[in-house]
TORDRENFI-446671 format. One line per field, with one value per residue (C-alpha): chain; x, y, z; residue number from 1. Coordinates in Angstrom, 3 decimals. Each point is the difference from the previous one (the first is absolute). Layout:
residues N
chain: (A:...) .
east: (X:...) .
north: (Y:...) .
up: (Z:...) .
resi: (NUM:...) .
***
This chain:
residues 411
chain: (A:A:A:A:A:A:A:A:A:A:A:A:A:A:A:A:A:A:A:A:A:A:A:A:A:A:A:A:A:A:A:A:A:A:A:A:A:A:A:A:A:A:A:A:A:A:A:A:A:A:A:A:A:A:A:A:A:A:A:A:A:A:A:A:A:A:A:A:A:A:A:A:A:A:A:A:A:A:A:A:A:A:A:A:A:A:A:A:A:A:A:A:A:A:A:A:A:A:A:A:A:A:A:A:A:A:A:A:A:A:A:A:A:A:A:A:A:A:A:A:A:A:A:A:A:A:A:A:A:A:A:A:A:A:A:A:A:A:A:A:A:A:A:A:A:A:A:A:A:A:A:A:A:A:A:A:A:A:A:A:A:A:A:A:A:A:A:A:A:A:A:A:A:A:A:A:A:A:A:A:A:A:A:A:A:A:A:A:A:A:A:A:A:A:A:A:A:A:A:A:A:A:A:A:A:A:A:A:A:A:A:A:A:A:A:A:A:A:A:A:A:A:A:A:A:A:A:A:A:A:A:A:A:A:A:A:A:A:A:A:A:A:A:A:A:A:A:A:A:A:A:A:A:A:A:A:A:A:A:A:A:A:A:A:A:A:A:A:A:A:A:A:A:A:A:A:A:A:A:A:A:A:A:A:A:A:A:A:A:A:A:A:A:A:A:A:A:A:A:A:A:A:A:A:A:A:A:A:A:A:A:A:A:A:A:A:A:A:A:A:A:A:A:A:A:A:A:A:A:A:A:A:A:A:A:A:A:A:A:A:A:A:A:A:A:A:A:A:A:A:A:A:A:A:A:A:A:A:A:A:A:A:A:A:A:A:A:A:A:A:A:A:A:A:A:A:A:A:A:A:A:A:A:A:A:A:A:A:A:A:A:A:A:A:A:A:A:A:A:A:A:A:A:A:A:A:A:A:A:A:A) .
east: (1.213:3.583:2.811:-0.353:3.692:-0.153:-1.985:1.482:3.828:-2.290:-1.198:3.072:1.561:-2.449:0.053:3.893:0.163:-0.634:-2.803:-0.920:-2.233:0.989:-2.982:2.593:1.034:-1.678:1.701:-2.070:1.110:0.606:2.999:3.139:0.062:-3.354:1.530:1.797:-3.566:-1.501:2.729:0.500:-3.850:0.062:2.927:-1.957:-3.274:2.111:1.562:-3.183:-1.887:-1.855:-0.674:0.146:1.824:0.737:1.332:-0.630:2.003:-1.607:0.884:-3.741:0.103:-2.458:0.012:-2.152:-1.398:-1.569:-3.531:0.098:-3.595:-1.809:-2.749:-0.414:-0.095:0.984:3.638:0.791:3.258:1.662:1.489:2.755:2.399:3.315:1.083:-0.340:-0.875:2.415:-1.842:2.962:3.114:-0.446:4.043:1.947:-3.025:0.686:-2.604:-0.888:-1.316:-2.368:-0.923:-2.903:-0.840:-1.340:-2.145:2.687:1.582:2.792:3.227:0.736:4.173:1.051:-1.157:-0.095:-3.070:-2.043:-2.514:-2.899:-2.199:-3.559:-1.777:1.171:-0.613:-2.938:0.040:2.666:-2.089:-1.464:3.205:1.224:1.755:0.414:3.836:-0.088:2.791:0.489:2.624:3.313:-1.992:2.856:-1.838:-3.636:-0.383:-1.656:-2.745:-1.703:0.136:2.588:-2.201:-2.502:3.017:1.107:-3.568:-0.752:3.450:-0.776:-3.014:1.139:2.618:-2.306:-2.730:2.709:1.398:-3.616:-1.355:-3.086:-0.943:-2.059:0.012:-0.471:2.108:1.833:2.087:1.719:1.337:2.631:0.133:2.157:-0.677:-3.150:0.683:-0.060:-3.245:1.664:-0.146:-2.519:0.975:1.625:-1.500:-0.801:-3.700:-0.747:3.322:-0.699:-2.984:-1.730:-3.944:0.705:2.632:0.798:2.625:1.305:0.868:-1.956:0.611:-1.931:-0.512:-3.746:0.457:-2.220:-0.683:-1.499:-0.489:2.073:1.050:-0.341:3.173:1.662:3.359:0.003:3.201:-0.514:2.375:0.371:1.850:1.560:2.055:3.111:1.700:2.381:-1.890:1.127:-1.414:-3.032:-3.105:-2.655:2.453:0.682:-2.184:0.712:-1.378:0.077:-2.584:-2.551:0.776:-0.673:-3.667:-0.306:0.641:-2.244:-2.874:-0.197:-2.384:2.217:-1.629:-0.196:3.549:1.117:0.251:-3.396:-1.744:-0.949:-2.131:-1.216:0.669:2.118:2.887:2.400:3.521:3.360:2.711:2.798:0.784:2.883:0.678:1.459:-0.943:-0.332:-1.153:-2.182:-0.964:-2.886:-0.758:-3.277:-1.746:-3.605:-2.051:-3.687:-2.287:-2.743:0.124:-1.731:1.519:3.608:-0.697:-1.390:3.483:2.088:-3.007:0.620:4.035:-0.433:-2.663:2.313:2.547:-2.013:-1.249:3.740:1.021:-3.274:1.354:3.428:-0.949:2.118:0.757:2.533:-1.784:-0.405:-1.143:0.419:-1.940:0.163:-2.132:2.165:-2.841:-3.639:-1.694:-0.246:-3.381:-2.159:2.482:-0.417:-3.266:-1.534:2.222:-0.386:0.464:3.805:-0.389:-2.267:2.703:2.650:-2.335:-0.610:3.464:0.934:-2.544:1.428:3.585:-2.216:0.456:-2.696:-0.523:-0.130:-1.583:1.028:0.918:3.820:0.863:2.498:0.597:1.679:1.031:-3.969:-1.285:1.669:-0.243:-3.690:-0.272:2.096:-1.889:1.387:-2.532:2.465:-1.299:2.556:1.152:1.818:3.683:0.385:2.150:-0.869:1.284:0.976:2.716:2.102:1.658:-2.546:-0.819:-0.200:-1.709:-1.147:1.636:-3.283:-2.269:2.311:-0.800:-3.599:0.673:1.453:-2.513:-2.974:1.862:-0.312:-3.294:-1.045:2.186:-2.515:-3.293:0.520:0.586:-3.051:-2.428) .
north: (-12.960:1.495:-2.728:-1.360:0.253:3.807:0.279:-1.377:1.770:3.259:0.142:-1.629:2.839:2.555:-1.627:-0.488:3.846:1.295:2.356:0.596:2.886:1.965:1.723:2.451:1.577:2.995:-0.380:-1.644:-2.885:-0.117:-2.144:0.297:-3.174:0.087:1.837:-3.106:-1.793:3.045:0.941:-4.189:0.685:2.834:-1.556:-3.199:1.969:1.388:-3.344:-1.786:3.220:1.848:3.369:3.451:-1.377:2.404:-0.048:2.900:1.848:-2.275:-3.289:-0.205:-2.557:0.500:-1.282:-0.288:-3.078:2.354:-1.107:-2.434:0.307:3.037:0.469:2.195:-2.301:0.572:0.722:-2.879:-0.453:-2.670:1.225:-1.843:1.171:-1.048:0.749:-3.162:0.366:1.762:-2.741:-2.884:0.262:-0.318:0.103:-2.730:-2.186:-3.363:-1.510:-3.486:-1.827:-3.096:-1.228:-2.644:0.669:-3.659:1.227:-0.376:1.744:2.806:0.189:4.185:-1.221:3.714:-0.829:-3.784:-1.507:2.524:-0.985:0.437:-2.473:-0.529:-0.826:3.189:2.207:-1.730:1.860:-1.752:-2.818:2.023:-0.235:-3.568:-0.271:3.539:1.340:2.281:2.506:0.517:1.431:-1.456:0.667:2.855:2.979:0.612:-0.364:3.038:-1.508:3.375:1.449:-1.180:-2.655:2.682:1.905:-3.180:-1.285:3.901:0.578:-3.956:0.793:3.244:-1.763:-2.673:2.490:1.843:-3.717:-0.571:2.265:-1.741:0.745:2.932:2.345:3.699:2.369:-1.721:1.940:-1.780:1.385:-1.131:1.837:0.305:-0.169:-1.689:-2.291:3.262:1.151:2.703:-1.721:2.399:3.181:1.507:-1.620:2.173:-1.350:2.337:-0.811:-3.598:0.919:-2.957:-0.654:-2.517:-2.519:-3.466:-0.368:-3.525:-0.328:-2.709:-3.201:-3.962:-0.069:0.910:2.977:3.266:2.409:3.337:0.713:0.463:1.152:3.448:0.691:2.330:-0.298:1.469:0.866:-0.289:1.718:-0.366:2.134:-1.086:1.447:-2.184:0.607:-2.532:-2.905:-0.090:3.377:0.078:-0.797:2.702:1.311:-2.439:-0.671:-2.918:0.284:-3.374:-0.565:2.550:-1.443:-2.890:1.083:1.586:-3.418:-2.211:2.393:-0.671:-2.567:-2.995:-1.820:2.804:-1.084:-1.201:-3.557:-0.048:1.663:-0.759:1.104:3.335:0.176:2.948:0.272:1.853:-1.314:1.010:-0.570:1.523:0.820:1.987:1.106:0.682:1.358:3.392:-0.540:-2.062:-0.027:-2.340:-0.502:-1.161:-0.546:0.492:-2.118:0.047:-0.879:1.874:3.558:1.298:-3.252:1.453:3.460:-1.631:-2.014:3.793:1.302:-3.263:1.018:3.553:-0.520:-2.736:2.476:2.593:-2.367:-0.949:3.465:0.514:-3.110:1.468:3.077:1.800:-0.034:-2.856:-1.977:1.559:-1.383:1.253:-1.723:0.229:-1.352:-2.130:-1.155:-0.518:-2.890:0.367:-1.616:2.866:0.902:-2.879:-0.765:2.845:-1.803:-3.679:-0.486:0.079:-2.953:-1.748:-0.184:-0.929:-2.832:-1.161:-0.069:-1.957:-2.264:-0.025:-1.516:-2.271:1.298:-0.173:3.854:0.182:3.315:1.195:2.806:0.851:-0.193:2.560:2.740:0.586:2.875:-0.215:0.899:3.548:-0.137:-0.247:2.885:1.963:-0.427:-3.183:-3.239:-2.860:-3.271:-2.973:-3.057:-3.218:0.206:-3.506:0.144:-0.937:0.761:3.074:1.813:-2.698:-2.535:-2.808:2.148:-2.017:0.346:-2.822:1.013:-1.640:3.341:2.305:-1.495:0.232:3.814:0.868:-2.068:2.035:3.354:-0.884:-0.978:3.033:2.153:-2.283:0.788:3.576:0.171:-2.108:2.127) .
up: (-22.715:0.676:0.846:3.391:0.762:-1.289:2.179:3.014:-1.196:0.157:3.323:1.665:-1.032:1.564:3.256:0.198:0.429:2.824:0.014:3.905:0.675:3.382:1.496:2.066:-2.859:-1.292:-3.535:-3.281:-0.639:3.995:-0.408:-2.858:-1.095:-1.526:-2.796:-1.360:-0.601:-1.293:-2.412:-1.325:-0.819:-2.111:-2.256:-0.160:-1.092:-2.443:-1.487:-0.262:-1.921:2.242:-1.265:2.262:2.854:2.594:3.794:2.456:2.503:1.997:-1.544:-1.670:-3.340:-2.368:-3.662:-2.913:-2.140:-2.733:-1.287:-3.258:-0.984:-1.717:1.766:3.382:3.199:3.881:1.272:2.366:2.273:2.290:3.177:2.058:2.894:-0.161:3.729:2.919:3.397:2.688:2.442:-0.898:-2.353:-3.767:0.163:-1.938:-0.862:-0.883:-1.729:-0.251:-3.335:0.498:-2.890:-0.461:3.702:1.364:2.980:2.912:2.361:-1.381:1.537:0.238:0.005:1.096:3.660:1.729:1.005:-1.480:-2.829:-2.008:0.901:-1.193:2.783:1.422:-3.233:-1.698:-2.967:-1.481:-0.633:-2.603:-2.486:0.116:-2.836:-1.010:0.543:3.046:0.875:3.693:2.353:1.671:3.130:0.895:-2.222:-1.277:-3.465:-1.282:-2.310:1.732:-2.038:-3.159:-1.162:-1.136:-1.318:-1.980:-1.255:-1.294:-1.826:-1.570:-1.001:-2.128:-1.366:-1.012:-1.433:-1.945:-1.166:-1.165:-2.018:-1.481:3.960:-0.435:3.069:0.833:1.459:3.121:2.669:2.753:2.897:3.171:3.219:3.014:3.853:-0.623:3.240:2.208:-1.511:-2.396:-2.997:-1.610:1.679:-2.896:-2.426:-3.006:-0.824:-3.056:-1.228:0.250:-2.627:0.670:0.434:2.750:0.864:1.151:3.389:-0.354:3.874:1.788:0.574:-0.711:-3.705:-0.950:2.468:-1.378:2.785:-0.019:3.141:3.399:3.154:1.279:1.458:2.750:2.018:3.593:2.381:3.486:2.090:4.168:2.350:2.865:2.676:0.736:3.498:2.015:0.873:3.390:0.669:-2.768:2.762:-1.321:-2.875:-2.194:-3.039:-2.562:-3.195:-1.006:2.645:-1.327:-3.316:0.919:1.376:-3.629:-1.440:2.119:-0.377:-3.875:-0.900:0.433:-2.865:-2.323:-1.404:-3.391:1.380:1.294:-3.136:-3.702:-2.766:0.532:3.944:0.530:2.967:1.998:-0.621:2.298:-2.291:1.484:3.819:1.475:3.670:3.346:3.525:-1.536:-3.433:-1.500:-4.190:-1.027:-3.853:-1.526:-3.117:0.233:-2.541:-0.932:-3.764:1.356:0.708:2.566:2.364:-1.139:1.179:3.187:0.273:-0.028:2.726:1.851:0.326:0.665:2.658:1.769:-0.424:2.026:2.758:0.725:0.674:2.059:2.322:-0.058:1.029:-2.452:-4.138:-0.173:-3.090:-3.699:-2.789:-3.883:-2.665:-3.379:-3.002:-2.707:-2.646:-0.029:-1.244:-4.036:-0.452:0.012:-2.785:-2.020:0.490:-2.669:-2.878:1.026:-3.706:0.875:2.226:-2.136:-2.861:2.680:0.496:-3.483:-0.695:2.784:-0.906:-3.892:1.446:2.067:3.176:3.043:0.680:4.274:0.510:3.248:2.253:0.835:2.915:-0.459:-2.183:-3.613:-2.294:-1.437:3.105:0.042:-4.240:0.411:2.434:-2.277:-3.444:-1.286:1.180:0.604:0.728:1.635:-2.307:1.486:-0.648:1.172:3.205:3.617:3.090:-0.476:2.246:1.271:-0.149:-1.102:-3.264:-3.179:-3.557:-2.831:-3.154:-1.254:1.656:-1.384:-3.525:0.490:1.426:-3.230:-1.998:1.728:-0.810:-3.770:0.570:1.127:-2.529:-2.494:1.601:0.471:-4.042:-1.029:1.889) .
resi: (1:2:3:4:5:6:7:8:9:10:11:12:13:14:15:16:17:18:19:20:21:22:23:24:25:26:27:28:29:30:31:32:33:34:35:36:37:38:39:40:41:42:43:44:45:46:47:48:49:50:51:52:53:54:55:56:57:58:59:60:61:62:63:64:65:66:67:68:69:70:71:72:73:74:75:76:77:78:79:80:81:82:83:84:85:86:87:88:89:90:91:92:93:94:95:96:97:98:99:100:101:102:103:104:105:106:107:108:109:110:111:112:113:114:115:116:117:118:119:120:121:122:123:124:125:126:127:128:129:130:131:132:133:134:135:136:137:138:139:140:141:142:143:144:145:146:147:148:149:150:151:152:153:154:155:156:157:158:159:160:161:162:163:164:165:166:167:168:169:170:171:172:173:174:175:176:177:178:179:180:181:182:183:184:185:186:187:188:189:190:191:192:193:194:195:196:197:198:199:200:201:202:203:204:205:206:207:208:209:210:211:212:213:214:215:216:217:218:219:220:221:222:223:224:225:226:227:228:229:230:231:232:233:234:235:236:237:238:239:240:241:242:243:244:245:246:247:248:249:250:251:252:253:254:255:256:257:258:259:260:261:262:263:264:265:266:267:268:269:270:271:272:273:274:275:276:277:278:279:280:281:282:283:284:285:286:287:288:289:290:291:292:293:294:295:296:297:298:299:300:301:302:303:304:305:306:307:308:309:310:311:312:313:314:315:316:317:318:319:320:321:322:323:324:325:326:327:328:329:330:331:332:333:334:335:336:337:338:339:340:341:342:343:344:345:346:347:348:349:350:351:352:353:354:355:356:357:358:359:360:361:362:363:364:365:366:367:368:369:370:371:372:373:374:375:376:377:378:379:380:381:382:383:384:385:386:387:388:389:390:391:392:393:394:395:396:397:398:399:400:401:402:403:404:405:406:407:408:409:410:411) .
***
């Protein structure tokens, strides 16, 4: 497979630019600087023989690996999104190399004292020996999502290295503002032209997901009244107190730290006020359907019976839907999944089948014509400071790519 240090040269230099989404802006790509990523990407599509490459007002890639077989078989493409999360800075990464990784603790030298350490992040048992790159501990790394960019652009180049590979018609595709859910907003499906894709955006190798959260964000805003506090007996109202009502009335448990698997949750985020103003932000997460609609009825209705006590309208709410879960989607072409699955299987891979809890590009794809399962990318701990990937997953990422480039021709 394609040279190991290739590799690594490849996506250093992906997450050394800064690619921060901003989910203030109302521009696509929401920030500037994603430009430089997206621009580096079409030249290197170009240079290693990609065919049709194009990029959008909008900073949308897509490129071509044309078919090298004669007879008729499905369109497939590769999705990855090249922007990282506004939640910490992706500015001046400094990655760390450790090669032949023996098990131990890792110094993160950008910060003092801090560390990963295995007993804390047990998954790192899983690649003693493999060389893992991690952060100085000042930056996250941004293997969400430019490990998926670097295993898809390895695996064309390795495909049109290898002839004697014999594939169909491949498309690939790299998005922007994927981290504030608008990664497939202006995505041109029919343009795409493929029967179904692949997003390489999750995480422990072996990953293969195809189904996910239903998601909504909700704003609530509370009204106060300020007035001197010396003279505020019967006129004053603080919002951060009614806020904090709002808060405590949420099922306390029903948080991201208290949940896994398929249970759903409300999740404040972000949290801004004074006497007279108060803004609350949540996510609102749920697999199953009807409990995520009940999760939006829950806020409204709390919403309502606040203003009731207050005797006046000083709470709002305004919800609104980001994706749906893609598995009623995927399910009526499981075949897609099933090939995902052989392949991984092929590099010798143990498939883990399991819901997202999260969201990616596919989920939106799906609803929008194109059925995308989730593949591993190899990273963990995504969005901060204690992100790291094995070079080792990334290999078998690319590995399972060809794989299923393989498959899809031989059926």
């Amino acid at each position: 497979m394609i040279d190991k240090q290739k590799l690594i040269d490849r996506f250093i230099g992906y997450v050394t630019t800064d690619t921060e989404s901003d989910p203030k802006s109302d521009t696509t790509p929401s920030t500037a600087k994603q430009w430089d990523l997206a621009n580096a990407l079409v030249t290197e599509l170009k240079e290693i023989g990609m065919k049709d490459v194009t990029i959008d007002e909008n900073a949308y890639i897509m490129a071509t690996l044309p078919s090298n077989i004669e007879k008729d078989v499905p369109v497939i493409g590769f999705i990855s999104h090249f922007d990282t999360t506004p939640d910490f800075t992706g500015a001046n990464v400094k990655p760390q190399i450790i090669e032949n990784y023996d098990g131990g603790v890792i110094e993160l030298k950008g910060v003092e004292g801090l560390a990963l350490d295995p007993n804390e992040f047990e998954s790192l048992s899983l690649y003693k020996g493999n060389t893992l790159i991690t952060t100085d501990g000042t930056t996250l790394l941004g293997a969400d999502d430019k490990a998926g960019i670097a295993e898809i652009i390895s695996a064309m180049e390795y495909l049109i290295q290898h002839p004697e590979i014999k594939h169909g018609k491949i498309r690939v595709g790299f998005t922007p503002d994927e981290e504030i859910g608008r990664g497939a907003h202006k995505f041109d499906v029919d343009k795409f032209g493929a029967n179904w894709a692949y997003t390489m955006d999750g995480s422990t190798i072996g990953e293969l997901e195809y189904e996910n959260f239903n998601a909504a964000g909700a704003v609530v805003t509370i009204k106060g009244k300020i007035v001197h506090p010396g003279y505020a007996k019967g006129k004053m109202v603080n919002s951060m107190y009614i806020a904090t009502d709002f808060i405590n009335s949420l099922p306390r448990l029903e948080t991201p730290e208290h949940t896994e698997d398929r249970q759903g949750f409300f999740h404040l985020h972000n949290m801004k006020g004074d006497v007279d103003h108060t803004e609350l932000e949540y996510i609102i997460r749920d697999h199953d359907k009807t409990q995520f609609e009940a999760r939006k009825e829950m806020m409204q209705k709390l919403t309502n019976e606040l203003n009731s006590q207050l005797g006046e309208e000083r709470v709002s709410v305004e919800i609104k839907d980001q994706y749906f879960n893609m598995r009623e989607k995927i399910e009526p072409v499981m075949h897609i999944v099933d090939i995902a699955e052989e392949a991984m299987k092929q590099a010798n891979v143990t498939p883990i089948i399991r819901p997202i809890r999260g969201g990616t590009d596919g989920s939106q794809l799906s609803y929008m014509g194109l059925p995308c399962p989730n593949i591993f990318a190899g990273g963990h701990n995504f969005h901060g400071r204690y992100e790291y990937v094995p070079v080792e997953s990334m290999q078998k990422a690319i590995e399972v790519i060809v794989n299923i480039a393989q498959l899809v021709a031989s059926k």
